[in-house]
C-alpha positions as CSV (number, residue, x, y, z in Angstrom):
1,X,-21.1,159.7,-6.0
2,X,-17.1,159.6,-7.1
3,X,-16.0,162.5,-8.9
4,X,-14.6,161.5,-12.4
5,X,-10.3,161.5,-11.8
6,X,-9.0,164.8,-12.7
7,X,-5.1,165.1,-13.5
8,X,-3.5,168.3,-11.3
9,X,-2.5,170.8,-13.6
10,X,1.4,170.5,-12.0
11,X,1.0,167.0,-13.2
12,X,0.5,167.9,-16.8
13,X,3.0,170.7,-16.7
14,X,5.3,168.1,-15.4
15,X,4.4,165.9,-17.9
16,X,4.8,168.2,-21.1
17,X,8.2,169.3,-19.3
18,X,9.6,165.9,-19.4
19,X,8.9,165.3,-22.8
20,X,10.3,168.5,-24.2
21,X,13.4,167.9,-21.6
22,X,13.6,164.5,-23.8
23,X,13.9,166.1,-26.7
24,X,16.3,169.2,-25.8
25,X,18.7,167.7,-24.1
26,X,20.1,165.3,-26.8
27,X,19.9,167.5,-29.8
28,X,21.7,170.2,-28.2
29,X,24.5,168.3,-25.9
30,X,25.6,166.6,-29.7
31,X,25.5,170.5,-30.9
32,X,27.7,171.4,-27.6
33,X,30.2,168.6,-28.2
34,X,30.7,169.8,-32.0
35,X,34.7,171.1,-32.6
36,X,35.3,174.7,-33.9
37,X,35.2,174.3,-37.4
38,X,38.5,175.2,-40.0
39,X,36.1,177.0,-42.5
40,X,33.2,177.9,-43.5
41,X,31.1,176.8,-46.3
42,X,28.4,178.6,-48.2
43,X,26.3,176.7,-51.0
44,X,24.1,178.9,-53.6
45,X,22.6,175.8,-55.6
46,X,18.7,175.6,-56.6
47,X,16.6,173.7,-54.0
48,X,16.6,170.8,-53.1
49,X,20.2,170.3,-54.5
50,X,21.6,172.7,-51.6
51,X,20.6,170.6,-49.0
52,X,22.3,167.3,-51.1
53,X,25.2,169.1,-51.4
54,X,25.9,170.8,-47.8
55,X,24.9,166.7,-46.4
56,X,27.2,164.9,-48.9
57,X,29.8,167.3,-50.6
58,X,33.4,166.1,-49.1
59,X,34.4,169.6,-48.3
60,X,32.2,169.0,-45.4
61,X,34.0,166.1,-43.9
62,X,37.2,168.1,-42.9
63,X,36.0,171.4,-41.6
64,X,36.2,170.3,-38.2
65,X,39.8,168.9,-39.2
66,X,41.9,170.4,-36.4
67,X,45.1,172.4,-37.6
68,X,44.2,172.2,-41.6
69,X,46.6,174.3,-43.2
70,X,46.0,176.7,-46.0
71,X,47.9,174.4,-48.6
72,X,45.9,171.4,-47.5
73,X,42.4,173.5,-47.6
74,X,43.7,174.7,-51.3
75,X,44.4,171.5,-52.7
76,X,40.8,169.9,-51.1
77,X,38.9,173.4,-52.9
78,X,40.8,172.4,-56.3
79,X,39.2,168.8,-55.7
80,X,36.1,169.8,-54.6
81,X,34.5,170.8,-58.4
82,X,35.1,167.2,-59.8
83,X,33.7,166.2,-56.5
84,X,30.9,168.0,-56.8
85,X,30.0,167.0,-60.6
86,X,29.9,163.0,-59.5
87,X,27.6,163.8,-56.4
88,X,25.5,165.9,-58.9
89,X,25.4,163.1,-61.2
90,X,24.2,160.8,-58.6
91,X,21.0,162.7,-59.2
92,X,20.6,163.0,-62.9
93,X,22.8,166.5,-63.9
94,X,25.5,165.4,-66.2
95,X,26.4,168.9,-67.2
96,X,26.4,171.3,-64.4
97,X,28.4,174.7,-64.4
98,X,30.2,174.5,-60.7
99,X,32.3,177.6,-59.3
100,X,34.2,177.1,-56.0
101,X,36.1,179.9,-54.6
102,X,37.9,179.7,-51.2
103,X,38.4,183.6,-49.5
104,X,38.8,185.5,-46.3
105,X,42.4,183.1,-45.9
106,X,43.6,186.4,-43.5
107,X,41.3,185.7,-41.5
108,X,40.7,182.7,-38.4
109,X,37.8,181.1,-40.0
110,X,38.4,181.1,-44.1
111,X,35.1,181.1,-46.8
112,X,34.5,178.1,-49.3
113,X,32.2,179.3,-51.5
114,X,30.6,176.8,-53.8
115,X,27.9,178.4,-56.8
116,X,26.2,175.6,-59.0
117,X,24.3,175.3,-61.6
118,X,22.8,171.9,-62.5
119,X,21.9,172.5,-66.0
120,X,19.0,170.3,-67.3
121,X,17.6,167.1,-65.7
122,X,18.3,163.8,-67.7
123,X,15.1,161.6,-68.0
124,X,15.3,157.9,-69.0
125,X,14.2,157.9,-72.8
126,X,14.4,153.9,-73.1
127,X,14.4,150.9,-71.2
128,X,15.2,147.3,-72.3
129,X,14.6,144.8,-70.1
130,X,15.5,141.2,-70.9
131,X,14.6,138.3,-69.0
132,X,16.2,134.8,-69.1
133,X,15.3,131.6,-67.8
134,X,12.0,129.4,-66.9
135,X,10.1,133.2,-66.4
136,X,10.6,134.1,-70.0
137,X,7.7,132.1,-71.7
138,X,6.0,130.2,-68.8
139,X,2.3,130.9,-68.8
140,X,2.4,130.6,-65.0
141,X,4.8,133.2,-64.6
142,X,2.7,135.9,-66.9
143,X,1.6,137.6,-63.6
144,X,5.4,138.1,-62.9
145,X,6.1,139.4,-66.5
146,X,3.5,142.0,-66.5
147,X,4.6,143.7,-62.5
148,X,7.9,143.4,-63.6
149,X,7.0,145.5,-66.7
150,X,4.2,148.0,-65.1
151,X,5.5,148.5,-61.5
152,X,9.3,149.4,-63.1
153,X,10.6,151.9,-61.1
154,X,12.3,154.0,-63.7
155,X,9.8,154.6,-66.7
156,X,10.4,156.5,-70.1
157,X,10.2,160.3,-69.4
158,X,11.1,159.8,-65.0
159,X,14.4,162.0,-64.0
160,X,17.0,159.8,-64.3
161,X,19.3,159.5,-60.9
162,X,21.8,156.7,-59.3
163,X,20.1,155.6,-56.2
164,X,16.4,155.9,-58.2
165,X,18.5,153.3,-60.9
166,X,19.8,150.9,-58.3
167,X,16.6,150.8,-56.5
168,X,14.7,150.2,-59.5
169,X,17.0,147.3,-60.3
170,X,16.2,145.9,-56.7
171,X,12.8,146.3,-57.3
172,X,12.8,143.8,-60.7
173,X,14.8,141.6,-58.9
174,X,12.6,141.3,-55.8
175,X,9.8,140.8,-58.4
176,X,11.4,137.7,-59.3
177,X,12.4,136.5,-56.3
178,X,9.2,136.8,-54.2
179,X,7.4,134.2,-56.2
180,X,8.8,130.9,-57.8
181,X,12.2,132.3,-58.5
182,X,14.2,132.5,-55.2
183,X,17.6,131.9,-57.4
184,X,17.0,134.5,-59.8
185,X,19.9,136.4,-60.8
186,X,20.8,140.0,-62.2
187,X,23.1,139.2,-65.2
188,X,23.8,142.7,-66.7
189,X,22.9,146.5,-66.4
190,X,23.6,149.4,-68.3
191,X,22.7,153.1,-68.0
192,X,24.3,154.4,-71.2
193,X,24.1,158.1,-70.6
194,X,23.7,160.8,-73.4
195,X,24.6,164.1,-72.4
196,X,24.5,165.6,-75.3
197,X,20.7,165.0,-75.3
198,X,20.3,164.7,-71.5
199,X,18.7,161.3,-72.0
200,X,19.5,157.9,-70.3
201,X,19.1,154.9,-72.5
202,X,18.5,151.9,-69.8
203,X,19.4,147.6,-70.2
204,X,18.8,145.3,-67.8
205,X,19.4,141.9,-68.1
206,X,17.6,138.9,-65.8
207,X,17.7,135.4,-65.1
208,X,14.7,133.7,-63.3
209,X,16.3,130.3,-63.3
210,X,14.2,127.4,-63.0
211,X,10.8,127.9,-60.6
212,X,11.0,126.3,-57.4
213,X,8.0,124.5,-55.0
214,X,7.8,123.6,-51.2
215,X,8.6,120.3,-50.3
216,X,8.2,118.5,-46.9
217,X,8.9,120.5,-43.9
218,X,11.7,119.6,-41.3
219,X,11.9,121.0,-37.5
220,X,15.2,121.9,-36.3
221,X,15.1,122.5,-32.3
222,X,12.2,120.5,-31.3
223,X,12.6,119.0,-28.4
224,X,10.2,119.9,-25.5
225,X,7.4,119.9,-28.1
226,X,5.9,117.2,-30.6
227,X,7.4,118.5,-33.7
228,X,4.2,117.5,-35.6
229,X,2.7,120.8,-33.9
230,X,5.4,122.8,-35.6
231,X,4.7,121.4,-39.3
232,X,1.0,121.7,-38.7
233,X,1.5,125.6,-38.0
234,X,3.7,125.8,-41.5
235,X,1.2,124.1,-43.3
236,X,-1.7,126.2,-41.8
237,X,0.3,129.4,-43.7
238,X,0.1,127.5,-46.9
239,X,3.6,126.3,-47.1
240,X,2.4,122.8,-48.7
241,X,4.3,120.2,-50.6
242,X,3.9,120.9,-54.5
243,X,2.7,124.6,-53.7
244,X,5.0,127.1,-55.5
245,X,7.4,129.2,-53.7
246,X,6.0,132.2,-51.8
247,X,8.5,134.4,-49.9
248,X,5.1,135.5,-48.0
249,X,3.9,132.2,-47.5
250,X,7.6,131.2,-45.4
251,X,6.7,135.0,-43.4
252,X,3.5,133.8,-42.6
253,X,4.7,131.0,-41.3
254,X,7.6,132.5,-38.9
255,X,4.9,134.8,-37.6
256,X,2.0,131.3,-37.0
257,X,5.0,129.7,-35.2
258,X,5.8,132.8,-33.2
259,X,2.2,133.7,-32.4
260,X,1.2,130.4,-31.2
261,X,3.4,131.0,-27.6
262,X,5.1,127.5,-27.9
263,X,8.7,128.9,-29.8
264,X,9.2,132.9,-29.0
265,X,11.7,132.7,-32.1
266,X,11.2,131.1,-35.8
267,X,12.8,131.1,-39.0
268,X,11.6,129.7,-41.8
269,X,13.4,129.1,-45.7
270,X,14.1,126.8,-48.1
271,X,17.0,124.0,-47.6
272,X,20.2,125.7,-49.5
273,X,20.5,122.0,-51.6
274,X,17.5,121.4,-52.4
275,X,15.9,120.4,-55.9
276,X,13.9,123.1,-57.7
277,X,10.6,120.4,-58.2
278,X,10.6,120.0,-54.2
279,X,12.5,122.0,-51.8
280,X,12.8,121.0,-48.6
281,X,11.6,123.8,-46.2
282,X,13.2,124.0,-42.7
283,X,11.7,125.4,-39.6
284,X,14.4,126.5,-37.0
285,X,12.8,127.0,-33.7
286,X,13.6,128.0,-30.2
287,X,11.1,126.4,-27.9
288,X,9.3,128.5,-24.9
289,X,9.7,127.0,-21.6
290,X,7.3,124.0,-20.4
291,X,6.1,126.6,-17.5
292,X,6.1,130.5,-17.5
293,X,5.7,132.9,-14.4
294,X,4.7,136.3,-14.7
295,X,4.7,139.7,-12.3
296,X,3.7,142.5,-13.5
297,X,3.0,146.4,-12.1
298,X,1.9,149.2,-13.7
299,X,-0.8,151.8,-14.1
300,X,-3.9,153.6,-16.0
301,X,-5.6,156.2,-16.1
302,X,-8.7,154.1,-16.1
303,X,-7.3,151.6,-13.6
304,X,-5.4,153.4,-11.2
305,X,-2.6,151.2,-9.8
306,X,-2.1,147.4,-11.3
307,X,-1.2,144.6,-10.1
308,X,-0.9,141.3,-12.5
309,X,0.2,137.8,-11.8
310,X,0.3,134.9,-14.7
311,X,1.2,131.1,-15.2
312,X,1.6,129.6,-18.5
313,X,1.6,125.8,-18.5
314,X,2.4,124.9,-22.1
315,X,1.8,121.1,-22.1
316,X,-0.6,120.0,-19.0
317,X,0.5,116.5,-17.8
318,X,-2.2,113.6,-18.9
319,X,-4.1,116.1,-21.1
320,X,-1.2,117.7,-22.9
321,X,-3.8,121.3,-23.4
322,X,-1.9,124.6,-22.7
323,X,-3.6,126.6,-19.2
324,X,-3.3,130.1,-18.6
325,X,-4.2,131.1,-15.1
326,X,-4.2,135.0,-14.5
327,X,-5.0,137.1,-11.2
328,X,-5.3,141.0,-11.8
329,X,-6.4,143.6,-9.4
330,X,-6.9,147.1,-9.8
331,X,-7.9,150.2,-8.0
332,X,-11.6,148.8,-8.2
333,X,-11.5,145.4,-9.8
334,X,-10.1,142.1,-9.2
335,X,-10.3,139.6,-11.6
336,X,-8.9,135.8,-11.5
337,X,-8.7,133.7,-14.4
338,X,-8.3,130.5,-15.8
339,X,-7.8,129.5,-20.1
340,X,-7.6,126.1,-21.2
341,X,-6.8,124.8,-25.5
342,X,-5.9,122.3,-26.8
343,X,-3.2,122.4,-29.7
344,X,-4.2,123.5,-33.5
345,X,-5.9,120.9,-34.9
346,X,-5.1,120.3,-39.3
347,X,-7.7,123.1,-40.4
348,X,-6.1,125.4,-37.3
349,X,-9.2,125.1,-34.8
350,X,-8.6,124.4,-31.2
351,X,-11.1,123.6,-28.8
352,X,-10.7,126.3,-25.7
353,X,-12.7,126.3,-22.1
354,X,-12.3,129.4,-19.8
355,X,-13.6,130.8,-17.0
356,X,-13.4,134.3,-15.1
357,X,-14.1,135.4,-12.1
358,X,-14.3,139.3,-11.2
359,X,-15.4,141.7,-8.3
360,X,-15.8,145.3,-9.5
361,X,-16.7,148.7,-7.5
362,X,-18.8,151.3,-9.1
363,X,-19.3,155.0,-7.7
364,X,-17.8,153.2,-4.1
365,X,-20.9,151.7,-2.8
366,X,-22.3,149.7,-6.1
367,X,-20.1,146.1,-5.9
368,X,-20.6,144.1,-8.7
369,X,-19.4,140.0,-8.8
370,X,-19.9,138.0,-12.1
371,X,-18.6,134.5,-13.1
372,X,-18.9,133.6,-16.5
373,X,-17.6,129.9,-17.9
374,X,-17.3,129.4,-21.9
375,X,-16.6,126.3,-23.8
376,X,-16.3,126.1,-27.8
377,X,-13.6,126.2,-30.6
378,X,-11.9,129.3,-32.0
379,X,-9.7,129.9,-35.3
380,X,-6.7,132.6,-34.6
381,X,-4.9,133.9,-37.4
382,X,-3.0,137.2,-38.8
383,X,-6.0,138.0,-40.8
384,X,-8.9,136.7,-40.0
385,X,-10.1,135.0,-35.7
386,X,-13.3,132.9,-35.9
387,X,-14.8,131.1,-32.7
388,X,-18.4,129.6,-31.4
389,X,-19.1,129.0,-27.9
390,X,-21.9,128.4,-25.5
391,X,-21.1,130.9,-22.1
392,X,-22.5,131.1,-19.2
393,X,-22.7,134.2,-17.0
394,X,-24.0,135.4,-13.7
395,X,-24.0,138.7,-11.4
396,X,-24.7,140.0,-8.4
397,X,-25.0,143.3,-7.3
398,X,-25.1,144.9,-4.2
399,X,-25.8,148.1,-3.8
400,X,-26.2,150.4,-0.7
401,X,-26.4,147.4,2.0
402,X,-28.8,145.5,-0.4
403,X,-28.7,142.6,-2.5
404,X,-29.9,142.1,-5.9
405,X,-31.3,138.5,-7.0
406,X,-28.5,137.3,-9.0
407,X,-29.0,137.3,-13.4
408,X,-28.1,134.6,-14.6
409,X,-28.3,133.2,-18.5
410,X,-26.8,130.8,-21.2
411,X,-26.0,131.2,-24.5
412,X,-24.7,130.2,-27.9
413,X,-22.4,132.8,-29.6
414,X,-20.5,133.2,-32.8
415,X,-17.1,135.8,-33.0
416,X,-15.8,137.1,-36.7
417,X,-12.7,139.3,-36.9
418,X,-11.3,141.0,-40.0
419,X,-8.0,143.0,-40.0
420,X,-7.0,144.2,-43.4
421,X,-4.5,146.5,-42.2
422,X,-1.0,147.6,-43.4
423,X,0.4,146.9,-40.3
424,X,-0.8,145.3,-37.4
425,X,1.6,147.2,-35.0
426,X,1.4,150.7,-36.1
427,X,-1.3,150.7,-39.2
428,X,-1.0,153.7,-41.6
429,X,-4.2,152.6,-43.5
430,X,-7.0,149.6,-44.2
431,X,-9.3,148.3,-41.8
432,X,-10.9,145.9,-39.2
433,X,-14.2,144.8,-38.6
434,X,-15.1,142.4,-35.6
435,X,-18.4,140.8,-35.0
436,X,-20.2,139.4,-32.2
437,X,-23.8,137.4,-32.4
438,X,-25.4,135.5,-29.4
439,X,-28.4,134.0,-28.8
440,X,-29.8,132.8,-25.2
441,X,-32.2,132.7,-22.5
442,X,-32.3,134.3,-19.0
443,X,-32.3,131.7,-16.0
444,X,-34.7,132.5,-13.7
445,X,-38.1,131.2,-13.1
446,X,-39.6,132.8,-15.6
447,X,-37.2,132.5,-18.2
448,X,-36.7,134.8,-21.3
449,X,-34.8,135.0,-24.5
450,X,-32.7,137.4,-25.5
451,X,-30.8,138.5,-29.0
452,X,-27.2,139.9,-28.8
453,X,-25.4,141.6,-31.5
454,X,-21.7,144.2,-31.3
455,X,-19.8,145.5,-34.2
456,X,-16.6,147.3,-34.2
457,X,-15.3,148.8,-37.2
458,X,-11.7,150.5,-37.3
459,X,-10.3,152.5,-40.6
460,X,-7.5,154.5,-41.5
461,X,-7.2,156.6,-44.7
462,X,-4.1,158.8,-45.8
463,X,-4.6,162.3,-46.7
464,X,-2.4,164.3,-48.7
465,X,-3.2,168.1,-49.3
466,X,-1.3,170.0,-52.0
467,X,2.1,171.6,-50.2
468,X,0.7,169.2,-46.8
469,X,2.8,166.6,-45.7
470,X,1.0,163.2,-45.4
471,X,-1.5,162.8,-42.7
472,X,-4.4,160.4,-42.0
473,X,-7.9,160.3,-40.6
474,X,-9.0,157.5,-37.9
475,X,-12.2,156.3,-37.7
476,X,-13.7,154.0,-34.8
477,X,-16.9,153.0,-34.5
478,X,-18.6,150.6,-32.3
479,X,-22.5,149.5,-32.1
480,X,-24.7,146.9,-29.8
481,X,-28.0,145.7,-28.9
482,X,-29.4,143.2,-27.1
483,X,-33.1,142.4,-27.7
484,X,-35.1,140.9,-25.0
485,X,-38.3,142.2,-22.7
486,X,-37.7,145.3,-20.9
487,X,-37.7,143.4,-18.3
488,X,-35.2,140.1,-19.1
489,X,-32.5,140.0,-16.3
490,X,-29.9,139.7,-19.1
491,X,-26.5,139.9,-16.7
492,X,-24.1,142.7,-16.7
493,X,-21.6,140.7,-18.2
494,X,-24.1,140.5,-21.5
495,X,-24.9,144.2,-21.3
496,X,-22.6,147.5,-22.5
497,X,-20.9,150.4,-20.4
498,X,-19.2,153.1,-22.6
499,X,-15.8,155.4,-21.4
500,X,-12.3,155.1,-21.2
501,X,-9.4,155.3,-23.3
502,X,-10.2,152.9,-25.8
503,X,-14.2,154.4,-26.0
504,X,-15.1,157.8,-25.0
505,X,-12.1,159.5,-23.9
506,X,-12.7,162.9,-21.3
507,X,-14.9,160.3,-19.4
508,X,-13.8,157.9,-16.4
509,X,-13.6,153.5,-17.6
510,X,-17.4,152.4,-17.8
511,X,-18.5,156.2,-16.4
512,X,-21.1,156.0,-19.6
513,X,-24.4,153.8,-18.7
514,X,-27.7,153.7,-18.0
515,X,-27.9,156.5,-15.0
516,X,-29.5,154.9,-11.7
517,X,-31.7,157.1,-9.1
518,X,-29.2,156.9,-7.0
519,X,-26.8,159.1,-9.0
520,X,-24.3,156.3,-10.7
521,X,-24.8,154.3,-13.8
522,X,-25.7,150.6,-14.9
523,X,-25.0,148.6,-18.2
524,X,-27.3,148.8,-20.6
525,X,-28.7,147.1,-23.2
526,X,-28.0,149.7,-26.3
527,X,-24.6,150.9,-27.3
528,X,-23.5,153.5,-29.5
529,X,-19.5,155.1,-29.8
530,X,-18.3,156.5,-32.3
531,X,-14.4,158.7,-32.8
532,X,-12.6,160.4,-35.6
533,X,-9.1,160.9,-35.2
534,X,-6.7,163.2,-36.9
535,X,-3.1,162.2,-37.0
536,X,-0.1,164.1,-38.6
537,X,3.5,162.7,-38.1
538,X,5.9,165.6,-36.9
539,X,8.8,166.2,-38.9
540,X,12.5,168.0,-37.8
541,X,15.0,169.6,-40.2
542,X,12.9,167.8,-42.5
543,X,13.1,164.2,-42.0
544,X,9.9,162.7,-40.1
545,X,10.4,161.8,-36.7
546,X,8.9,159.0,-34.7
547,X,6.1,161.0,-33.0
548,X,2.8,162.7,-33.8
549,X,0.1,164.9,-33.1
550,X,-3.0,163.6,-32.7
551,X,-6.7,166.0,-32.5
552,X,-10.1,163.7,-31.8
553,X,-13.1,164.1,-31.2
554,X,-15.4,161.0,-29.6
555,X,-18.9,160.6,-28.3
556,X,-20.6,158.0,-27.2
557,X,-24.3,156.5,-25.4
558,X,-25.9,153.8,-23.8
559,X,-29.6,153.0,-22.7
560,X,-31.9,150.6,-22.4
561,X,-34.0,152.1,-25.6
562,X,-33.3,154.1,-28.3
563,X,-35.0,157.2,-27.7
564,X,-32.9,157.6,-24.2
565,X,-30.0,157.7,-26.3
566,X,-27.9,160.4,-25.5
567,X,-24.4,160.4,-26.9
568,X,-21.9,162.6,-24.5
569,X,-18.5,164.1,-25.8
570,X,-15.4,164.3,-25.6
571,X,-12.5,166.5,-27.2
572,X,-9.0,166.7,-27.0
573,X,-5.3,166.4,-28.6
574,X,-2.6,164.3,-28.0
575,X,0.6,162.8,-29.0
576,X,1.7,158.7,-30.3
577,X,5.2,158.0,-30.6
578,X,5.4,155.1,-32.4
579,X,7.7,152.5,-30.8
580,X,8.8,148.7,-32.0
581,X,6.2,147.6,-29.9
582,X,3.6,150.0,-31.4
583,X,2.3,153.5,-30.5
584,X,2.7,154.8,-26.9
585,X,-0.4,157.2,-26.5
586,X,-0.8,160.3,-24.2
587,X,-4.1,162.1,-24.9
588,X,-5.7,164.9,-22.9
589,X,-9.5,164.9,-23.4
590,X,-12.3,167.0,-22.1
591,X,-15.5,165.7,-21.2
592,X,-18.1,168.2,-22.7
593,X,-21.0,166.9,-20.3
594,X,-19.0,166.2,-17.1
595,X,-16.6,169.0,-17.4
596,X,-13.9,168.1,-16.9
597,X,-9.5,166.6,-18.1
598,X,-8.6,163.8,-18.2
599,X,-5.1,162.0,-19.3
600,X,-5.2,159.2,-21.3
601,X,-2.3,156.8,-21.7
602,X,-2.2,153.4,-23.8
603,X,0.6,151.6,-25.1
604,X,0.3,149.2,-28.1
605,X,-2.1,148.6,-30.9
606,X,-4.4,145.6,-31.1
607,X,-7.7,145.0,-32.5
């Protein structure tokens, strides 16, 4: 038996080098590169108004002024308090006491020294907020009317500041214009200030203009493909003539057309000219090449060394169905594949027909080969993937110098998937929950039934601690069962293996199974995995930085009955740096039964 993989601790420590090389080396080459500065400034000013000050006070734009005299530094020090009283009230202190004394001139590097006082916080004591046009009275726009009054950013009694007034502004407006008012308009604003009283009295003046609805949809770019496909993907997001305007509904769109593989770039709005009762919306595309070839290398921890080779044939001549064919081999499996659908159809099904061929090595002298063939219809979409499809499978095994009789079975299966997440590359909370139900019958002579059920469930909840930055717990699990005789030759392909980095982590790809006499392990027919996660963003000179820190603990089992059911562990840290393209993972694990590290690396987020 194959000894799990176990990184070399050089590896690591050249690993956790590189990363913190990564890090050094800019940060402190832009320090080295910084001139000698003409003075020096010190700030004594309550937090966190010292740190506003030493980032945005002007003083600081000319220390590193080369050969500043002393007249010039006198006259910017006698500027520097009126300065300092607009930055101030930026954020809400209309009558602060600021002292700014400039010493040490006898020396090379002279002293600013700046001493405030901010004085009380003004706070908002009224808002008025006016609204013109078709949103003033319409019943339909009453949901709009009540988020523009209870999700105002600035309510009676909030500190009062300039970017929290302009960005409440932005926010009423955006009210407005997500939903049937893409014209409307801000008309006034006033923050009447009292210092006196340390209030800010607060107008705002709107105009909705008349509401607006989708009208027919026009393709710009189409050319390669029907453009009938194009409107049909529009229409599937819900931008339908005599539907109100939805600024999510045309985002929904850009990312259906996008998604589907046929255009690679979308954009999606209203025609500029259009009438309010019917815009015209147009779709600009870019279309993907009829035929698409692609290489790829790379590598896993799981995997070893990859190799991947993929055509994409958009529009099949005669049949006019997209094919994907795909050949992948890896340390220990091969797999060649071929995907055929058909374009969306009104209700966005397409009918789909695939079938995949793979040869896989287990514990180096247990081969498994397995074909399986499906044929049904699926539903893709940002939210929510349904299919149903009758699949056949077989395997062989072959296992020291013997030959198994091949399993072999048929059967009629339904796929649900739910993703309620915030994001669906780098989710910061919500959920998804995927089903899988089957139901078929073993080939052989005597043939058998058999039930098949899996459920995945991911969630993510924030957690914020009193004086703890924002972090958030992870929660995977996964379940399965297949019901049949103890002795139904349900195929592999059917039946569960546990491990890997997207499983059990601290354990080897499919390392977790039933275990065999002869010391390596087979798929069974229970599964049980389950992981909890605990991830904290890492912050620097206190802004939040794109990586994290990542502790987790997973375990997982799988048997043929439930008493055998013997979850093994894994533990470990890591780190996520969260890139355009989602999270790039490195986790070091250790498998409490087996013993031993592993490394863990995954890039992307998909569920």
């Amino acid at each position: 038996m194959n000894e799990p993989h176990r990184p070399h601790p050089w590896r690591l420590g050249l690993w956790w080098v590189l990363c913190w090389w990564a890090w050094w080396i800019p940060a402190h080459w832009v320090q080295a590169q910084e001139a000698p500065a003409s003075f020096e400034v010190t700030i004594d000013a309550p937090e966190p108004l010292d740190a506003f000050v030493a980032r945005h006070a002007e003083l600081q734009r000319f220390k590193s002024l080369p050969d500043l005299s002393r007249a010039e530094l006198e006259r910017l020090v006698a500027q520097a308090p009126q300065n300092l009283r607009d930055l101030l009230a930026t954020q809400g202190y209309f009558s602060p006491t600021v002292e700014v004394r400039l010493t040490g001139l006898d020396r090379s590097v002279p002293q600013v020294h700046i001493r405030i006082e901010p004085g009380p916080l003004t706070r908002v004591a009224l808002v008025q907020i006016t609204l013109e046009g078709d949103a003033k009275d319409q019943p339909e726009a009453a949901a709009q009317r009540e988020r523009l009054i209870g999700e105002w950013l600035l309510p009676v009694g909030q500190a009062f500041s300039q970017s929290a007034w302009s960005n409440a502004k932005s926010r009423a407006l955006r009210t407005l214009t997500e939903v049937r008012y893409p014209r409307a308009q801000l008309v006034n604003s006033l923050a009447d200030i009292v210092p006196e009283a340390n209030e800010a009295n607060l107008y705002l003046v709107l105009d909705s203009g008349p509401a607006h609805f989708f009208g027919d949809v026009t393709v710009e770019g189409a050319e390669r493909y029907d453009a009938e496909m194009a409107r049909r993907l529009v229409r599937l997001a819900g931008v339908r003539p005599g539907e109100p305007y939805d600024e999510a509904l045309l985002q929904a769109a850009q990312q259906r057309l996008t998604e589907s593989g046929y255009y690679p770039s979308a954009f999606v709005l209203l025609a500029p000219d259009g009438e309010p009762a019917q815009n015209t919306v147009v779709a600009r595309v870019r279309e993907a090449p009829l035929q698409k070839v692609v290489i790829g290398v790379g590598a896993s921890t799981d995997g070893g060394a990859r190799f991947t080779l993929e055509h994409t044939h958009h529009r099949l001549p005669g049949l006019g169905w997209r094919a994907l064919s795909r050949f992948q081999a890896e340390r220990d499996t091969s797999t060649l594949g071929l995907d055929l659908s058909t374009p969306v159809d009104d209700k966005g099904w397409r009918w789909l027909t695939a079938g995949e061929w793979k040869r896989q090595e287990d514990d180096g002298d247990r081969v498994t080969r397995s074909q399986q063939y499906r044929v049904g219809q699926g539903q893709d979409g940002t939210v929510l993937d349904r299919s149903y499809y009758l699949q056949f499978d077989r395997s062989r095994i072959r296992e020291q110098g013997m030959t198994m009789p091949a399993a072999t079975s048929v059967s009629a299966n339904y796929a649900w998937t739910r993703r309620a997440f915030d994001d669906l590359t780098a989710p910061q909370r919500g959920y998804g929950l995927a089903v899988e139900l089957g139901v078929g019958v073993t080939l052989r002579q005597d043939r058998k039934p058999y039930l098949r059920s899996r459920v995945r469930w991911l969630g993510y909840w924030p957690v914020e601690a009193a004086g703890e930055r924002a972090s958030r717990l992870a929660l995977r699990l996964e379940g399965g069962a297949i019901w049949a005789q103890q002795d139904a030759p349900v195929p592999v392909t059917q039946r569960f293996l546990a491990g890997g980095d997207q499983s059990v982590r601290g354990y080897a790809q499919r390392e977790i199974g039933v275990p065999l006499p002869t010391g390596g392990v087979e798929a069974g027919k229970l599964l049980t995995v389950a992981s909890l996660e605990w991830q904290r963003p890492l912050w620097r000179d206190g802004q939040k930085t794109p990586w994290e820190s990542v502790v987790f603990l997973d375990a997982g089992a799988v048997s043929d009955r439930r008493a055998d059911l013997k979850p093994k562990v894994g533990v470990g840290a890591g780190v996520r740096y969260n890139s355009p393209v989602g999270p790039l993972q490195a986790d070091l694990a250790y498998g409490v039964d087996s013993k031993r590290l592993r490394l863990h690396l995954n890039v992307g987020f998909t569920f």
